[in-house]
C-alpha positions, 0 to 999 in steps of 0.5 A: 500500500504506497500513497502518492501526493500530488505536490503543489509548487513554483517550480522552486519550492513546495508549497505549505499545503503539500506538507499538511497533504504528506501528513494525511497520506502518512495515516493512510499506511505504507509508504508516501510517494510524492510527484512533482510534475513542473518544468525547470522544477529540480530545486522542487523537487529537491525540496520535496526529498527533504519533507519528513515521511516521503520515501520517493519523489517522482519528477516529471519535468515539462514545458506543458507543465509549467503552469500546472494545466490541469489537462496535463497534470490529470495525464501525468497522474493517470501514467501512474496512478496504477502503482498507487492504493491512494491518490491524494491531493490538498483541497486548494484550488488546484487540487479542487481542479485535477482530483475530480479529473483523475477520478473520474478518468479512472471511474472511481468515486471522489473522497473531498475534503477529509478532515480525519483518516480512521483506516486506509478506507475510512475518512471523515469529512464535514457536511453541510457547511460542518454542521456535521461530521460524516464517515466515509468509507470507500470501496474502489481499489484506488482511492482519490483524495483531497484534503482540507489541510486545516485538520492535519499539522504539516509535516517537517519540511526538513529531516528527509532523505528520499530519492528522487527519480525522474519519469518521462513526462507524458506528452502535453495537450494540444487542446489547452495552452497557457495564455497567462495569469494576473498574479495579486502581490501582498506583503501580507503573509498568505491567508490560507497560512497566515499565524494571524487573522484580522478579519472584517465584515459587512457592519464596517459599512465601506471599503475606506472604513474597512481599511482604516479600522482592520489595516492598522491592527493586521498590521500591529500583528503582522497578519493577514486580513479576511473578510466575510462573504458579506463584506467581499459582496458589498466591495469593501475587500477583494474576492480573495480575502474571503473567509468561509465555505465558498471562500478560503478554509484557514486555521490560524493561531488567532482570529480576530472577527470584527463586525462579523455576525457568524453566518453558518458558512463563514464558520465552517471557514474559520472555526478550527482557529486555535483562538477566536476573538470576535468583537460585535456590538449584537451580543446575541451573534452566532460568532460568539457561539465559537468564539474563545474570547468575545467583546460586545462593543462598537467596533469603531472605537474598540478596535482604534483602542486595541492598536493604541494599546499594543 
């Protein structure tokens, strides 16, 4: 029983969903087998070797791989797939978008978004926005996975030792090509593994009083800033703060939810944060029902007071 993780990377380096991925295809017994499917990708590669728990990486290296295509990455899985009991990718948006490929390219069902592996073919996954805990058991020989990478700690990215072999890459497609990508530059840590949160919601009424209140805080704490659907919605942040069902999945060390009532699907986004503080005026809000810490006080002048104070 050997388990192959579909690395995510720049091509130089691995990236941190990846190492939360190894660590659930750990649990799932046997050996872990990594591929890094890139083009110029030996320093990825490289890295992988060192992750902790990884016995081999598999390197194909391609122009049509470059960018990660998902046509060309599903084909490069399927060359392979036969030698593995799992196939497991992150619940990110690449994984999201080559996993449901490979499944189906093989006929077998899709196991989303598991939080918890209790046996090689037994998963557990939240349903209805994680109101709910289901326990999945899956009969197909092969097994493909995503993972939600806030229920599992990373491995070490260093403290490896595995080998890396090279594998002819399969052939690229021609009915897809790369024209090219708008990539959002931040200072700001990456949300998805930011330590810190500073999020905002819908009751700071403009995208100007969202910057002047959330802004000096997250960056008192040199944190990430999220914002709920309602906020995104209403224009005050970009579309990739977004915390919650429809947004992005995040476990930091603290959160910090100004002005965000708690709505079921910004919760399930959310509520695996070590330490939740929630600061709302509405002392009945949902939010408080997670919260470690909850403060009912008028955002506008208790925030200003928290950056004052730090």
């Amino acid at each position: 029983m050997t388990s192959l993780v579909i690395a995510e990377h720049d091509n130089v380096s691995i990236k941190a969903a990846t190492l939360n991925t190894i660590a659930a295809a750990a649990q799932c017994g046997g050996d872990v087998h990594v591929l890094v499917a890139g083009f110029n990708a030996s320093a990825a590669a490289a890295a992988a070797a060192q992750i902790a728990g990884v016995a081999k990486v598999i390197h194909a290296d391609d122009a049509g791989l470059e960018h990660g295509l998902a046509e060309n990455v599903t084909a490069q899985v399927l060359a392979i797939a036969a030698n593995y009991s799992h196939l497991v990718f992150a619940a990110t948006a690449s994984g999201k978008n080559v996993a449901p490929r490979v499944a189906a390219k093989l006929d077998v069902g899709q196991v989303s978004d598991i939080t918890k592996v209790i046996s090689p073919d037994t998963f557990e996954r939240p349903i209805y926005a994680g109101n709910a805990m289901a326990t999945v058991q899956a009969t197909d020989a092969t097994k493909v996975m995503t993972v939600r990478t806030t229920g599992f700690d990373p491995v070490s990215a260093t403290g490896g030792s595995a080998t890396v072999e090279t594998l002819a890459a399969v052939a690229a497609s021609t009915s897809v090509s790369f024209l090219g990508s708008e990539i959002a530059r931040n200072d700001r840590p990456e949300l998805t593994s930011a330590k810190v949160i500073v999020s905002g919601g819908r009751a700071l009424g403009s995208a100007e009083k969202f910057s002047e209140i959330i802004t000096p805080l997250a960056d008192k704490l040199n944190a990430a800033m999220g914002a709920s659907r309602a906020a995104v919605d209403a224009g005050y942040a970009p579309n990739d703060w977004q915390v919650g069902q429809t947004g992005k999945i995040v476990a930091p060390q603290l959160y910090i939810a100004c002005g965000i009532s708690g709505a079921i699907q910004h919760l399930a986004g959310m509520k695996d944060s070590k330490v939740i503080v929630a600061i709302n005026k509405d002392a009945e809000a949902p939010i408080f029902s997670v919260a470690d810490y909850g403060l009912v006080a008028d955002l506008f002048v208790v925030v200003p007071e928290l950056v004052a104070a730090l």
